[in-house]
C-alpha positions as CSV (number, residue, x, y, z in Angstrom):
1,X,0.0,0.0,0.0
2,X,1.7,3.1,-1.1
3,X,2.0,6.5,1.5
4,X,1.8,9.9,-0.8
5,X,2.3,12.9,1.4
6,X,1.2,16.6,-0.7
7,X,2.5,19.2,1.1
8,X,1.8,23.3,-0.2
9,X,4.8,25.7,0.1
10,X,5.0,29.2,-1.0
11,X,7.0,28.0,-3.9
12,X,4.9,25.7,-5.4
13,X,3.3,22.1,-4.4
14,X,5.4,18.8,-3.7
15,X,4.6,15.3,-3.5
16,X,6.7,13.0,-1.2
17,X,6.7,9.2,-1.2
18,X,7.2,7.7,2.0
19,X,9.8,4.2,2.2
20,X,8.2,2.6,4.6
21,X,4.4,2.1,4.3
22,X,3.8,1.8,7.8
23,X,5.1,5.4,8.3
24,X,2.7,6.5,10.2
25,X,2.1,4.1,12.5
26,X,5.4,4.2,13.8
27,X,6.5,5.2,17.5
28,X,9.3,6.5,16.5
29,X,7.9,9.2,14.2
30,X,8.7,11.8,15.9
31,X,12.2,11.3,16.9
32,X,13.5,10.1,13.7
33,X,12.2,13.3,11.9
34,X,13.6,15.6,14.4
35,X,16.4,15.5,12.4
36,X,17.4,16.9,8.6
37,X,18.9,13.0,8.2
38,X,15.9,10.9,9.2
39,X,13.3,12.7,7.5
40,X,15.3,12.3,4.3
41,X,15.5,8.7,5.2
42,X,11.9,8.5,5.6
43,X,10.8,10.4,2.8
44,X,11.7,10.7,-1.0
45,X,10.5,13.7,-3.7
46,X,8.4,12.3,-6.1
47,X,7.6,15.6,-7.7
48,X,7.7,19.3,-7.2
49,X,5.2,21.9,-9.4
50,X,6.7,25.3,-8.9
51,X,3.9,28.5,-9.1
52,X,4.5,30.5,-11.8
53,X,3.9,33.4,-10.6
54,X,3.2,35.3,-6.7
55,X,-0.3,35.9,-8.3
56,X,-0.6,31.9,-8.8
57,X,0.8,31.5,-5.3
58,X,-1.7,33.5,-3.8
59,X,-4.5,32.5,-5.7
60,X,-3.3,28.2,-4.4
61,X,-2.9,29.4,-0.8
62,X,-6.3,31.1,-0.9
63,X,-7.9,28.0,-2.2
64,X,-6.3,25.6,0.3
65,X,-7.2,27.1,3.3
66,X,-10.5,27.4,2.3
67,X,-10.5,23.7,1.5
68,X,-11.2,23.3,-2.2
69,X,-9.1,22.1,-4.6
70,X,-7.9,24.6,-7.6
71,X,-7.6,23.5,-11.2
72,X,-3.8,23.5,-10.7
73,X,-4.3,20.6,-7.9
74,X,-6.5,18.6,-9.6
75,X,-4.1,18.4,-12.6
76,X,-1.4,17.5,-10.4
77,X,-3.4,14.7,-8.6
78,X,-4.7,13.1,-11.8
79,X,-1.0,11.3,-12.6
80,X,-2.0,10.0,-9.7
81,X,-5.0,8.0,-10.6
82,X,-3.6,4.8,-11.8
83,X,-2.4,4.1,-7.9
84,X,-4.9,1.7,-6.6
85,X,-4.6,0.7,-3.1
86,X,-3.2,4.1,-2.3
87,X,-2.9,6.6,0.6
88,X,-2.6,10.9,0.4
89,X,-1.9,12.6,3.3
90,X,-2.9,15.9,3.6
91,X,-3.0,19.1,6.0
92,X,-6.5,19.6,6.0
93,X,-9.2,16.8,6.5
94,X,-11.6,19.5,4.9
95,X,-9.5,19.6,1.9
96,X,-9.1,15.5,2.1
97,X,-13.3,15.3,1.6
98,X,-13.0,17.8,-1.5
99,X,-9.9,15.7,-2.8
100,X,-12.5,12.4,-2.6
101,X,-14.7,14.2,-4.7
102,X,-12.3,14.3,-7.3
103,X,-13.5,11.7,-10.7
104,X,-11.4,8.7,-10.8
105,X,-9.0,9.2,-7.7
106,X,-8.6,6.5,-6.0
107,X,-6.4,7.4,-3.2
108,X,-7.7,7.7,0.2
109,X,-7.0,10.8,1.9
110,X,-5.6,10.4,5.6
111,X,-5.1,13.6,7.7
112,X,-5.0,12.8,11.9
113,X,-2.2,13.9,14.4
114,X,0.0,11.4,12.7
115,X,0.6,13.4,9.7
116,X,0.3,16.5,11.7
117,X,3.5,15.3,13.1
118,X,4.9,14.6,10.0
119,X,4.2,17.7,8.4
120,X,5.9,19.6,11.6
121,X,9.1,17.9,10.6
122,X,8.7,18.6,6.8
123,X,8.3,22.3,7.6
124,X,11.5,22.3,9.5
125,X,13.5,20.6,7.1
126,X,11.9,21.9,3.7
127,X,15.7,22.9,2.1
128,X,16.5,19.5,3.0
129,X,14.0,17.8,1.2
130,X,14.5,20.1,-2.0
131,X,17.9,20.5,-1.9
132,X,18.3,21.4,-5.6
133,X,14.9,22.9,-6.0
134,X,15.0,25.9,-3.1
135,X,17.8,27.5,-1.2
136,X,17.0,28.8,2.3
137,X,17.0,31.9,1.3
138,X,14.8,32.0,-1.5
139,X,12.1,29.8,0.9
140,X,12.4,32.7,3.3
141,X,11.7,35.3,0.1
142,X,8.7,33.6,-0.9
143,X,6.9,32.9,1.9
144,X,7.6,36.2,3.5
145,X,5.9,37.9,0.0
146,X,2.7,35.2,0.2
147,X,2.4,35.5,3.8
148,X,1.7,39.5,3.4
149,X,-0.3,38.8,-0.1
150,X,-2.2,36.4,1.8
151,X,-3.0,38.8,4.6
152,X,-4.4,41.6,2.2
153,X,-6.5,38.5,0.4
154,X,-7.7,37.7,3.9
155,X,-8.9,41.2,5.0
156,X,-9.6,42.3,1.5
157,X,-8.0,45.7,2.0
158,X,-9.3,48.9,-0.5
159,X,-8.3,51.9,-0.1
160,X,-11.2,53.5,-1.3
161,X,-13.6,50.7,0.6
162,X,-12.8,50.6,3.7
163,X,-16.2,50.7,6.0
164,X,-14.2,50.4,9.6
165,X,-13.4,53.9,9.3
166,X,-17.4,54.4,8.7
167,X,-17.8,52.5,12.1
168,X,-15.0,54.6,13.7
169,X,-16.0,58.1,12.3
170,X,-19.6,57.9,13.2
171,X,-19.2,56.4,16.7
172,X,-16.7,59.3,17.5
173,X,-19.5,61.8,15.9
174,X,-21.6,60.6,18.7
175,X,-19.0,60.9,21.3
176,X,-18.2,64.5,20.3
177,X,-21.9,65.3,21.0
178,X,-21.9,64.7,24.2
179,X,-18.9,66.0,25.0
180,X,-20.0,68.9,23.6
181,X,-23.4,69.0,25.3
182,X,-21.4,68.5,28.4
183,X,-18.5,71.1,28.1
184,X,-21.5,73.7,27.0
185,X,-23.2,73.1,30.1
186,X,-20.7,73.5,32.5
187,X,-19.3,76.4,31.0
188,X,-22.6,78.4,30.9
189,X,-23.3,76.7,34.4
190,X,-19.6,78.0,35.8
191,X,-19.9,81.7,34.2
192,X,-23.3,82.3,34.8
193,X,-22.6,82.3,38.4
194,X,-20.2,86.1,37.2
195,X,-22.6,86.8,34.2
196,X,-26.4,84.9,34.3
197,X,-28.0,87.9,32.1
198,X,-26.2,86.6,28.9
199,X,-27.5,82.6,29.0
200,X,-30.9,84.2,28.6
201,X,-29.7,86.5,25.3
202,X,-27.6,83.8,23.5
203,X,-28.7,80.5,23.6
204,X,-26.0,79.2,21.0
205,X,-23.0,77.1,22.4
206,X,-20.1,78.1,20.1
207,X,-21.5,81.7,20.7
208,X,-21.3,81.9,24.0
209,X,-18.0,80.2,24.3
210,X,-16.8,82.6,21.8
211,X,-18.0,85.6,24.0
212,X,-16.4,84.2,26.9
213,X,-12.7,83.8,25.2
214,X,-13.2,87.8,23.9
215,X,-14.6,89.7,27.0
216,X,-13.5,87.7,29.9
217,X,-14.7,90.0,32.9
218,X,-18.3,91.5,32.3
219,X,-16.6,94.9,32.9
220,X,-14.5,94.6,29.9
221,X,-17.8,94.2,27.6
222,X,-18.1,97.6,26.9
223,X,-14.8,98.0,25.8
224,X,-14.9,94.8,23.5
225,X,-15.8,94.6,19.7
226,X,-18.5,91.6,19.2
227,X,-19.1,92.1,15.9
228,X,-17.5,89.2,14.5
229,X,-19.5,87.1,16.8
230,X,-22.8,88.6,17.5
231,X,-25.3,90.9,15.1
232,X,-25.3,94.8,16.6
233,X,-28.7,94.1,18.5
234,X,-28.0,91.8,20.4
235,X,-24.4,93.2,21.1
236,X,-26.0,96.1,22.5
237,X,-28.4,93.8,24.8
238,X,-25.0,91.9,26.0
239,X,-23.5,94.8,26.8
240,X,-26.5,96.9,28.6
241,X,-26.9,93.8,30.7
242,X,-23.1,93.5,31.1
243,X,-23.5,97.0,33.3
244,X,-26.2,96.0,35.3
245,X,-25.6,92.5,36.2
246,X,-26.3,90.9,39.4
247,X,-23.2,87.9,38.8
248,X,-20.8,87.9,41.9
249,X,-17.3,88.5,40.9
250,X,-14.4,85.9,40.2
251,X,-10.6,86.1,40.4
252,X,-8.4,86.2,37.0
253,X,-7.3,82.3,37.8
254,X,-11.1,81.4,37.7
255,X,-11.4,83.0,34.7
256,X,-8.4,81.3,33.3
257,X,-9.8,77.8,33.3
258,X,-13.3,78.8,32.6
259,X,-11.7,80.2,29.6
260,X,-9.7,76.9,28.9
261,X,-13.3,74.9,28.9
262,X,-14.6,77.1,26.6
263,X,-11.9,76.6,23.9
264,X,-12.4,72.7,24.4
265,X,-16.0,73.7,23.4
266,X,-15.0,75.9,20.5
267,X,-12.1,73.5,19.3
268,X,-14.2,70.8,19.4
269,X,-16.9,72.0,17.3
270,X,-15.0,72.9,14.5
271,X,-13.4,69.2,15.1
272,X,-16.8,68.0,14.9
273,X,-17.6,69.7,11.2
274,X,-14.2,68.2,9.8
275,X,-15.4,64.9,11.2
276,X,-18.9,65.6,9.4
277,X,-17.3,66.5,6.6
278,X,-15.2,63.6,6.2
279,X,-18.1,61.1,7.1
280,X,-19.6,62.4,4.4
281,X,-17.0,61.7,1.5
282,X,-16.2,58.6,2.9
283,X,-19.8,57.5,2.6
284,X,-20.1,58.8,-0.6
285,X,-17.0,56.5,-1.7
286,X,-18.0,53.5,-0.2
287,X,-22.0,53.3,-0.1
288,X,-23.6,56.2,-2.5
289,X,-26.5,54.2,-3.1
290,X,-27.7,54.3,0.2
291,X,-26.3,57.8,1.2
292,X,-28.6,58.8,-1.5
293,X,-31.5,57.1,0.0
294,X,-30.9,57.6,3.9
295,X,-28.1,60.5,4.6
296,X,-24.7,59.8,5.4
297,X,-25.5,60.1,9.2
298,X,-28.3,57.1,9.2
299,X,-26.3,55.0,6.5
300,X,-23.5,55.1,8.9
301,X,-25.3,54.0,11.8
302,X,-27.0,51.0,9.8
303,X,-23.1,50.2,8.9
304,X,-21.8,50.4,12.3
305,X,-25.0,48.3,13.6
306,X,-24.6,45.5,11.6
307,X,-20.6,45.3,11.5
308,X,-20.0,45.9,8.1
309,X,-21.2,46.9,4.6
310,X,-20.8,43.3,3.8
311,X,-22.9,41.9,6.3
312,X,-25.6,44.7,6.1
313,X,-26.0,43.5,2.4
314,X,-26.4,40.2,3.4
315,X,-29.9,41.2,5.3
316,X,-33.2,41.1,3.9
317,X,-35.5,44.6,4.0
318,X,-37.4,43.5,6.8
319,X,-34.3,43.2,9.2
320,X,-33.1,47.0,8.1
321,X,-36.5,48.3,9.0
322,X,-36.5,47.4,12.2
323,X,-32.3,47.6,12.8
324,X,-31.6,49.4,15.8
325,X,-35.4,48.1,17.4
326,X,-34.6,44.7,18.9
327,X,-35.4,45.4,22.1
328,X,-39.0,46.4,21.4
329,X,-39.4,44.0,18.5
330,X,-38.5,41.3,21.1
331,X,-40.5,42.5,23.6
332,X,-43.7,43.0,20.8
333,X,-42.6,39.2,20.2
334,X,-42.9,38.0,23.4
335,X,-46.0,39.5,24.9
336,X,-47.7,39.4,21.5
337,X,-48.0,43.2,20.7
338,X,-47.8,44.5,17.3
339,X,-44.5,44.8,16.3
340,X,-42.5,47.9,15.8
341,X,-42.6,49.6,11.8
342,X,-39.1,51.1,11.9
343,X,-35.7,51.5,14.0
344,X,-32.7,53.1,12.8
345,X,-34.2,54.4,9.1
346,X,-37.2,56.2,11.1
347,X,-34.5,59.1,11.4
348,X,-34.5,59.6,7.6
349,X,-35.8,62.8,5.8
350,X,-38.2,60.6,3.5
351,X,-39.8,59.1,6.8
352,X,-39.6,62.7,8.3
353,X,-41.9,63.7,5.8
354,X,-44.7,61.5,6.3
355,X,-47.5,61.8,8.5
356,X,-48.2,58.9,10.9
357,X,-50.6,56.6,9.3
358,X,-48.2,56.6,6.1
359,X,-45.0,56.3,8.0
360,X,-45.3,52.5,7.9
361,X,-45.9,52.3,4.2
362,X,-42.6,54.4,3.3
363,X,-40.1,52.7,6.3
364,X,-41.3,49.3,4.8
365,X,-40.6,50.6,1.0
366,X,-37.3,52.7,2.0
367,X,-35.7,49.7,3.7
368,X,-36.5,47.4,0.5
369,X,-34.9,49.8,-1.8
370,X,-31.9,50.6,0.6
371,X,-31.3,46.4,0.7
372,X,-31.3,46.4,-2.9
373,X,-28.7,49.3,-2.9
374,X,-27.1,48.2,-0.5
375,X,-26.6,45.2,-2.4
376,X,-25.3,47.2,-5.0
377,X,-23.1,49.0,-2.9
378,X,-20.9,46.0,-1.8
379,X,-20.5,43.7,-4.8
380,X,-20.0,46.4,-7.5
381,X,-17.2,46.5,-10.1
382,X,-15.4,49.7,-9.5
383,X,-12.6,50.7,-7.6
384,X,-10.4,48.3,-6.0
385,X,-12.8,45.2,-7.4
386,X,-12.6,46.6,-10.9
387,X,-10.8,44.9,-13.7
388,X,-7.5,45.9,-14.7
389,X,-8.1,48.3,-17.8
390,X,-12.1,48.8,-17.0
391,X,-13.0,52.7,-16.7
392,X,-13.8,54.5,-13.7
393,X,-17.7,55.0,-13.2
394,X,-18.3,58.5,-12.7
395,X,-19.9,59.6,-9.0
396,X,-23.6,60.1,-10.7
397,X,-23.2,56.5,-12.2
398,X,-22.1,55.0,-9.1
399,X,-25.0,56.5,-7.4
400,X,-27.7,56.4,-10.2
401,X,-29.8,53.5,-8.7
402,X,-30.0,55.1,-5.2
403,X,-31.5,58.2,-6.6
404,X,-34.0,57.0,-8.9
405,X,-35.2,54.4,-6.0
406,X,-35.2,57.9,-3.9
407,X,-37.2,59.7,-7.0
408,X,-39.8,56.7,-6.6
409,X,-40.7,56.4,-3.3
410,X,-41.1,60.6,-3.4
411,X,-43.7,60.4,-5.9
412,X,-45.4,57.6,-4.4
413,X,-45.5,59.1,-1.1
414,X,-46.8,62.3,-2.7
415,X,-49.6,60.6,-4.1
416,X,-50.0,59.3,-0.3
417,X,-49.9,62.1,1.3
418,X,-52.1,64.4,-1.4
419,X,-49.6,67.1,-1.3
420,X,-46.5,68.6,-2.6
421,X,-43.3,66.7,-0.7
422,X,-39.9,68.6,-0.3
423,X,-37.4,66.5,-2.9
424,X,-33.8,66.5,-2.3
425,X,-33.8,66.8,1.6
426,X,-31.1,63.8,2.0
427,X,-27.5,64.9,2.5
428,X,-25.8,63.6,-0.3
429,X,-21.9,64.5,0.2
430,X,-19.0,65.1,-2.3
431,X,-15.4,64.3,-1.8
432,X,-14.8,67.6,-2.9
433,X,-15.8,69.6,-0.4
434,X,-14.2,72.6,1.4
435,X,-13.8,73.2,5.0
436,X,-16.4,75.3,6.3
437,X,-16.2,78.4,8.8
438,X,-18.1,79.4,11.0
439,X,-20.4,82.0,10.0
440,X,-22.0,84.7,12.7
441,X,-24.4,83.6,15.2
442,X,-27.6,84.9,14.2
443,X,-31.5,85.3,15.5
444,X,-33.7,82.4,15.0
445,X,-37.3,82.6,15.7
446,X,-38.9,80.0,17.7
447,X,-41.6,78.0,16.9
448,X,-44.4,79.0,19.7
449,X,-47.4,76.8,20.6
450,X,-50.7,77.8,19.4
451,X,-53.2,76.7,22.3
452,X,-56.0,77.7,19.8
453,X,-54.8,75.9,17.1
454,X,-55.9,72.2,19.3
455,X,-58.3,70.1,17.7
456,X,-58.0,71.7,13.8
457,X,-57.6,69.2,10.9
458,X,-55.3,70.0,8.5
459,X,-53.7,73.3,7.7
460,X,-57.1,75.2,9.1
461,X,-56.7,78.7,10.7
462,X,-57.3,78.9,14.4
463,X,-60.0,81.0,15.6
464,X,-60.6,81.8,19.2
465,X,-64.2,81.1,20.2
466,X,-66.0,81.1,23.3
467,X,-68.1,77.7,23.6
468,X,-71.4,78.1,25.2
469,X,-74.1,75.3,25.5
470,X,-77.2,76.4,23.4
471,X,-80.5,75.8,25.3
472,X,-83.0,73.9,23.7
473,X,-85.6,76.4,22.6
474,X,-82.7,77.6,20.5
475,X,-81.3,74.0,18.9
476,X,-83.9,74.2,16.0
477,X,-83.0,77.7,15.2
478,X,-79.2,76.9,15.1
479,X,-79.7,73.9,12.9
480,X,-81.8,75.7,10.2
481,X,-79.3,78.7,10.0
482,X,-76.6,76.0,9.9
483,X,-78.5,74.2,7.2
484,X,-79.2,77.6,5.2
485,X,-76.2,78.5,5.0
486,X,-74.5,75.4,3.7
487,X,-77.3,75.6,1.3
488,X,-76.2,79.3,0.0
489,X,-72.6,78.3,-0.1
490,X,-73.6,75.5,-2.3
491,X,-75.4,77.9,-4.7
492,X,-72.9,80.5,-4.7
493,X,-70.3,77.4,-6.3
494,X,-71.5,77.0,-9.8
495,X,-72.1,80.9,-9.9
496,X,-68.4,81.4,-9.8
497,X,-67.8,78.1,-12.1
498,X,-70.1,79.7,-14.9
499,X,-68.4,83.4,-14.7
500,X,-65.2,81.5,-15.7
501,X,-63.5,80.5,-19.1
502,X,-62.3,77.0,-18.9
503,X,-58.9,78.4,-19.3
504,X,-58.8,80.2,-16.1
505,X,-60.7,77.2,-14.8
506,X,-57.7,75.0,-15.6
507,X,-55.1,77.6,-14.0
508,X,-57.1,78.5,-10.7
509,X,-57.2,74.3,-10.7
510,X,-53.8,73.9,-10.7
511,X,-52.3,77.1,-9.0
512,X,-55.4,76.3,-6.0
513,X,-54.5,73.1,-5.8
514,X,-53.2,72.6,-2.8
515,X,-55.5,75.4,-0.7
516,X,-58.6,73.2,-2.1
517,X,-56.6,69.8,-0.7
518,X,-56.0,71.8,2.3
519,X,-59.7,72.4,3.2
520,X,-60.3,68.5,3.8
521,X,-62.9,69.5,5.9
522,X,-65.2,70.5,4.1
523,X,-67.8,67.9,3.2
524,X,-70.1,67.1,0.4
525,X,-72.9,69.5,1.7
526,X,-70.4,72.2,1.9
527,X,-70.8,72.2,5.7
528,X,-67.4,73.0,7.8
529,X,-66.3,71.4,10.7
530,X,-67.7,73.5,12.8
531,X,-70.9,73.8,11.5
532,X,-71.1,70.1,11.2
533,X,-70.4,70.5,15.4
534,X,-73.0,73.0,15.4
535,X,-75.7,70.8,13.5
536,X,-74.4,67.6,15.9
537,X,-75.0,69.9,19.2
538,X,-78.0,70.8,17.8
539,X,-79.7,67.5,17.5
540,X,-78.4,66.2,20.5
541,X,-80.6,69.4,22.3
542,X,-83.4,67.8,20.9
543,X,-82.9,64.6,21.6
544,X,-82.6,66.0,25.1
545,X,-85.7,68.1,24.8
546,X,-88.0,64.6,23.4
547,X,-86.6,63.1,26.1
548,X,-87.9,65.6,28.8
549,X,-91.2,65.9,27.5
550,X,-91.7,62.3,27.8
551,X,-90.4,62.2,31.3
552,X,-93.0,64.7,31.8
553,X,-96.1,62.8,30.4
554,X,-95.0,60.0,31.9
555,X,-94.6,61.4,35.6
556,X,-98.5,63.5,34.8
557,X,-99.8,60.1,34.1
558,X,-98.5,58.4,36.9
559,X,-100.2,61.6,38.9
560,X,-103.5,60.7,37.8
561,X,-103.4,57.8,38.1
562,X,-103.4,57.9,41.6
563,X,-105.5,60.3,42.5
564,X,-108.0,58.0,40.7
565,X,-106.8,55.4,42.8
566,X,-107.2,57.5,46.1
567,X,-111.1,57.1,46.8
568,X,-111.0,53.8,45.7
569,X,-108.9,52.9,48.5
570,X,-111.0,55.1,50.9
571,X,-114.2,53.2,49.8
572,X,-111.9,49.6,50.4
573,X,-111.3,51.1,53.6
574,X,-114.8,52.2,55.3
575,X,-116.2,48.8,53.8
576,X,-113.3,47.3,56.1
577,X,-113.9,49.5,58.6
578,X,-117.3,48.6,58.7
579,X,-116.8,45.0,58.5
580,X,-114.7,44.9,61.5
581,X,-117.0,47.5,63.8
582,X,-119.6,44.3,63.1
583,X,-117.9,41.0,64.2
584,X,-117.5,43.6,67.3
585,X,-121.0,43.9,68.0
586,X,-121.6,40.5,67.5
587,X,-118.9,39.4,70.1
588,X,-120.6,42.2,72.6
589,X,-124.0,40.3,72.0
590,X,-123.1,36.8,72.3
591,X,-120.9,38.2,75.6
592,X,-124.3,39.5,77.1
593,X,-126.5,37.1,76.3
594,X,-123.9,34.7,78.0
């Protein structure tokens, strides 16, 4: 029974032949290939295949540690075929199932901790064994160059793909945040105690941190030009409150490090825009698909959630809609709730945009687009995967499929929502850009809440109105003049329609569009919502009224009733009366006759 032994190097593959064909079941394996002697005395070179190039090296190595055999092995094993009765032993007892496979091999691989014993020794002594094949130094060469072409195989390193700095960039965005929140607060904490009338003028961060590393002391405010940092109005209301502050005074070494935090704050907000700003190119490189779907900032977070670009592609839609939800989508599982529509995508502009009963609809159809170019994203042909020769896609070509996915689901969600939908509202970076500065801090007006405004559907005007209960002599009054005048507003409608030419028709259509969507309220009767409230308070008052009067006939009725029954109980009474004042007469009798 003859003993093959294949052993890969980094020069090419060789096959040994051992002399004795009870090598392996030796004792004395291991001490008799300790040496360069007795594992040339236990082995012979039956055949060496060098690589012909570090390319064809690579591509061998590749193969055999992930167990399959290449072309290049196979063609080397099938001179092979003619030994019957034979054994191969091999590294790999993964590779010695695929080497069974093989059509018309008959030799039976063997790989145990026998002939990983053997192949210790065979490492050792390689020059030995090849004495006029490889030199020492060339082994050395070789395997040094495959061992670091392997490792670039391995990792599958690009340059311009390289989705661990995503990971890195985005998780240090969110650490700048609140480091930032926290730096801002302290310092406004810490120098309101010398100046609290200016965290009630400024409300911005960089601002105020700014205004501290200028003026210092309060009392040099007047002195000290703001214009760079503030607009003239509210420099004058810093400075009139400057002179009439009520802050308690500090010493110029607590001013020093108050100072010091707020240069952390100001430094690290302009760190934080580089770092936005080179988020945003790097996404751009590696997925533009889906930073033209999502944003950079939610793409990133998708990436960093799942691992890798690689392994985000490998999930269906369903798992990227709810990404970044398991904890409720567990707990929905396990107490049988409905489950949750979105996690991690919920934050993109697209979602943003729709109200709630259509958010659903456009999570479930952004995270099936953003899977598809995703997809895309990660097994594309261009840059470091491209072919040698192939031309560069240009950026709108890379990202071509993300934006008309994007122009899609903004139509059908305008056809949802009945309305004109802002386009374009996802970040889409370039590699190109500049760094940006800081521009002044100005005034912006804050949104108030409109108490009045409670209740409305739609984009109706609020209108203050003092609700009083209409008494129910007065609900048929108030649901005739209700139902009159939807009647006239009815008739004024095709008055206007038959003044007009059908051109003008057309363009009041079109330009009134939306201010005729935006009156949803209005029914078919022409009646608004508050009239229709009107009309409903109405008839309830006369359902109240019905009510009453039927209460009253009922509780007459019942009055009558008995006082009929009154002298017929007086009559059922005296005839009782009666009846009794006799059996007592007739007792007296029989008591006197006795």
């Amino acid at each position: 029974m003859t003993l093959l032994v294949l052993s890969e190097t980094s020069a090419g593959y060789a096959v040994f032949k051992a002399k004795d064909k009870k090598l392996l079941a030796r004792d004395d394996l291991v001490e008799e290939a300790s040496t360069a002697e007795g594992i040339c005395s236990l082995l012979k070179l039956k055949k060496f295949h060098k690589f012909d190039s570090a390319a064809v090296a690579l591509n061998e190595a590749a193969a055999v540690g992930e167990a399959k055999v290449s072309p290049l092995l196979a063609s080397i094993l099938d001179e092979y075929k003619d030994e019957k009765k034979g054994s191969l032993a091999v590294t790999d007892p993964k590779l010695g199932n695929a080497i069974t496979k093989l059509p018309g091999l008959t030799l039976q691989p063997i790989s145990d901790s026998t002939t990983n014993d053997l192949y210790r020794a065979i490492r050792e002594h390689l020059p030995s064994l090849l004495p006029d094949l490889l030199k020492d130094d060339d082994l050395k060469t070789t395997s040094l160059g495959l061992s670091h072409s392997l490792s670039r195989h391995k990792l599958k390193f690009s340059p311009d793909k390289v989705d661990t700095m995503i990971i890195q960039a985005i998780g240090l965005l969110d650490d700048l945040d609140k480091e930032l929140n926290m730096n801002a607060m302290r310092a406004k904490e810490w120098y309101g105690w010398h100046f609290p009338e200016m965290a009630k003028i400024i409300n911005d961060n960089v601002a105020y941190s700014k205004i501290i590393l200028h003026v210092g002391m309060r009392s040099n405010c007047a002195s000290t030009d703001l214009s760079d940092i503030l607009p003239e109005e509210i420099e004058t209301a810093v400075k009139a409150a400057a002179e009439v502050s009520m802050g308690t005074e500090m010493t110029e070494e607590d001013l020093e490090i108050i100072q010091r935090l707020a240069g952390e704050v100001v430094g690290l907000t302009e760190h934080r825009q580089e770092l936005s700003m080179y988020l945003n190119s790097r996404m751009q490189a590696i997925a533009p698909n889906l930073t033209a779907l999502v944003g950079e900032l939610v793409g990133a977070r998708l990436i960093a959630k799942s691992g890798s670009l690689m392994s985000l592609s490998k999930s269906p839609a369903s798992t990227i809609q709810v990404l970044g939800a398991e904890k409720a989508l567990f707990r929905a599982l396990k107490t049988k709730h409905d489950t949750p529509k979105y996690g991690l995508i919920y934050h993109a502009s697209l979602i943003g945009q729709a109200t709630g009963k259509n958010k659903g609809k456009i999570a479930r159809m952004l995270a099936a687009k953003a899977a598809l170019g995703i997809r895309v994203d990660s097994l594309s042909e261009w840059g470091a995967n491209a072919e040698v020769g192939a031309p560069e896609p240009t950026e709108e070509e890379k990202s071509a499929m993300g934006v008309s996915s994007r122009n899609y689901i903004e139509r059908r969600l305008r056809a949802l929502e009945n309305r004109p939908i802002r386009t374009g509202a996802a970040a889409i970076g370039n590699a190109n850009l500049e760094p940006v500065t800081q521009s002044k801090w100005e005034i912006k007006e804050a949104r108030k809440y409109n108490k009045d405004a409670d209740g409305l559907a739609g984009n109706e005007e609020a209108k203050i109105t003092t609700s009083k209960k209409p008494s129910s002599s007065s609900a048929a009054e108030s649901s005739s003049a209700a139902k009159s005048k939807a009647k006239a507003k009815i008739e004024e409608i095709p008055e206007t329609v038959a003044g007009a030419s059908p051109d003008e028709d057309v363009d009041s259509d079109v330009e009134m569009g939306g201010t005729a969507k935006k009156d949803s309220d209005v029914d078919e009767d022409g009646l608004s919502k508050s009239e229709r409230k009107a009309l409903k308070r109405a008839k309830k008052e006369e359902k109240k009224a019905k009510k009453a009067a039927k209460a009253a006939k009922k509780a007459a009725k019942a009055a009558e009733e008995q006082v009929e029954e009154l002298p017929k109980e007086s009559k059922k009474k005296r005839k009782l009366d009666g009846e009794a004042d006799g059996e007592k007469k007739k007792k007296k009798k029989k008591r006197s006759e006795e």
